[in-house]
Every structure is written in C-alpha cells, then in structure tokens.
N, C-alpha and C positions, 0 to 999 in steps of 0.2 A: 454464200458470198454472191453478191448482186455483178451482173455483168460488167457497170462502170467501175466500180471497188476492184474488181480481178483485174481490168485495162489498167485499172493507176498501180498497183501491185507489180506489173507487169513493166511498165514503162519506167518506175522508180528504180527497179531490178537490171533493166538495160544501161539506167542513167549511171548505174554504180558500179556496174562491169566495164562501160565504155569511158569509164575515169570523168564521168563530164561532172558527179554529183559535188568531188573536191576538189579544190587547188594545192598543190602539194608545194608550190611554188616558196619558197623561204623570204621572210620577209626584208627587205634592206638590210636594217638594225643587225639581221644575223648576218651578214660577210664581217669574215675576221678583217681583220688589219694586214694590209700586203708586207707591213714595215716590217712584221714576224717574220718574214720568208727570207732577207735578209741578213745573216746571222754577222758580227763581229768580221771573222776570218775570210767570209767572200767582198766583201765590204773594202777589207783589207786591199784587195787582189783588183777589184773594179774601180771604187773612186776612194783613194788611201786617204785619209783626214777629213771624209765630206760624214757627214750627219743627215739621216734619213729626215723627211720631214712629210706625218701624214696629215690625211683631208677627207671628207667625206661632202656626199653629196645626195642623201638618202630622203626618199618622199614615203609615203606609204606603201606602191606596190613598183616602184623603182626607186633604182638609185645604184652610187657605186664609192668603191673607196679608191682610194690612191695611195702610193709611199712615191715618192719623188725626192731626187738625191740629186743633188745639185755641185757635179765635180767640180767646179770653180771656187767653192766655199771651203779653204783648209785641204787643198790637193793642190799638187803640182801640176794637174789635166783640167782638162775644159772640156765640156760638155756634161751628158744630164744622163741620168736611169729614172724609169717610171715603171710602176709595179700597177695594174689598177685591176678590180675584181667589181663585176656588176650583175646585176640583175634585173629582167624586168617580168613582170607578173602575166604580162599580156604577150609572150612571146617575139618580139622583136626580130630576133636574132638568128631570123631563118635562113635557107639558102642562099635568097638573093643578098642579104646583109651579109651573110662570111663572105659571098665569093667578091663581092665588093671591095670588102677588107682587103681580101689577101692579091687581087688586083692592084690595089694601091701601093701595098708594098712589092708587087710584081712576085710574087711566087701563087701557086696552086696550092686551092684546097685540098685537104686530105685526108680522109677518118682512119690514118694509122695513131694517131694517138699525137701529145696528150688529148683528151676531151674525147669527145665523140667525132670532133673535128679539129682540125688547125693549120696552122702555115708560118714560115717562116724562110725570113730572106737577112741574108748577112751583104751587106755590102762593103767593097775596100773603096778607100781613099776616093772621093770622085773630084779633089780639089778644094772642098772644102769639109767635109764630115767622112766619119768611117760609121755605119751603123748597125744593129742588128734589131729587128721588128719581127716579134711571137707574138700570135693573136690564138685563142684556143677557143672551145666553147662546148656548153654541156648542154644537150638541146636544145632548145630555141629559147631559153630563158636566164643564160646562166654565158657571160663574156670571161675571157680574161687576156690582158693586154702586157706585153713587156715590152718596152723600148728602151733603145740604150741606144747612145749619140755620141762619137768619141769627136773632137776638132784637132786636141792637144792632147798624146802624140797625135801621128794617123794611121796606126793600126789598134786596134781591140789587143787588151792586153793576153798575153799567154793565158788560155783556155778559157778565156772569156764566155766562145760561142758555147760551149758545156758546160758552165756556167750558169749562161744564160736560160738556155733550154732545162734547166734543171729548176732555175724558178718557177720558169710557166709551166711545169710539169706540176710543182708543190703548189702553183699557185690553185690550178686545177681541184689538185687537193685538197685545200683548203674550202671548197667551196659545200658549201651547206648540202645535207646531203634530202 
C-alpha cells in the first residue's frame, strides 16, 4: 500500500469514528403525528368537545408537525393546546436556541429530562390567560414544544400540569430515534 492510499485509509477511518462520514438525522416525513399523543380521556380533562386538528410543515432536511386544539370549538372554555415535534438536519437547536426558548417562557434550562434538555413554566391567572409552555429537545436536532393557554375558566383544570408534562415527555418519545 502506497503512502497516499494508507493517508486516505486513515482519514476515511477518523471520518467514520468522529460520526462525520453519516447523518443519522431522521428525515421530516418520519415525525409521527403529535395528535397521537392526545388520547380521548386526556382530551376529555383539557379541552372537553374540541377536536384535535393536525398540520405539517415538512422540507427535506427540516420541518415540523403540529396537533392544535382549539377549546373554543365544542367546549365550554376558551383557549388553545399545541403539541408540535420538529427537526432540523443542520443542528439548529443548540444551546443558545434552548436557552432562548426557555427565557421566553421565563424558566431555566435543564438536562433532568424529558430530552436531554428542557423547561417549563406554568403560569396563573395574569388578567388575562392562565398558561403552561414545555419546550424539550433531543440534541441539537430534534424540538418538541407543548403549549396550553386557558382564558375561560382562569385556572388549568385539575392535573392539567401532569398532564401536560406527560405529553411532552411522550412527545419526546415519539421522536425518531
């Protein structure tokens, strides 16, 4: 074997231990549907008579889904739940992007779990919304978002936040592995 044959031998062998040779990255098309995560019974408990309603938004090496539930539609409450799971091929979704996130909704990031990170802030009544915002994420490639907005009553119903945290846990799960 000739000197430059042994260097390319050598360098393809680093490419393929240092993960650079594949993308493991799952493509759009594979996130499941958030609307799955929603079963009848919790439905019941969060927005009673409203009807999941999904969406996508999928490119080739991004994209995301959505379920959005719209309590105003066939409930006696008013406001909204959004379930959404994304992906992006090129990493996005680094530290300064979480801590961003979890800025906005005023809590701190966290790597106890779900994901390898997350956050979440429950707020009461401020006058006009009661809400709960879970953002999770599976290293720099892999989001997952729950929002829930109550107007009408103005607390989160009985075990909402466990509930809540229970999706973006499953949603986690859900995510391509």
């Amino acid at each position: 074997m000739t000197r430059s044959a042994a260097a390319i031998v050598v360098t393809g062998a680093l490419l393929a231990v240092a993960g650079c040779g594949t993308d493991e990255t799952a493509t759009p098309d594979e996130l499941r549907d958030p609307c799955a995560l929603l079963p009848a019974d919790l439905l019941s408990r969060l927005a009673p008579g409203a009807s999941p309603s999904a969406s996508a938004n999928l490119g080739d090496r991004s994209g995301s889904r959505e379920c959005a539930v719209d309590l105003t539609s066939g409930t006696a409450m008013r406001g909204d739940l959004a379930v959404t799971v994304a992906v992006d091929a090129e990493g996005m979704y680094d530290d300064r992007w979480r801590r961003d996130r979890c800025a906005r909704i005023g809590s701190d990031l966290t790597g106890d779990g779900p994901g390898d990170n997350s956050c979440v802030a429950v707020r009461p009544w401020d006058g006009g919304e009661t809400r709960f915002d879970g953002w999770a994420w599976r290293g720099d490639r892999y989001e997952v978002r729950v929002a829930y907005q109550v107007v009408e009553p103005k607390t989160l119903p009985a075990g909402a936040e466990a509930d809540l945290r229970g999706v973006l846990a499953a949603a986690v799960d859900s995510l391509p592995s």
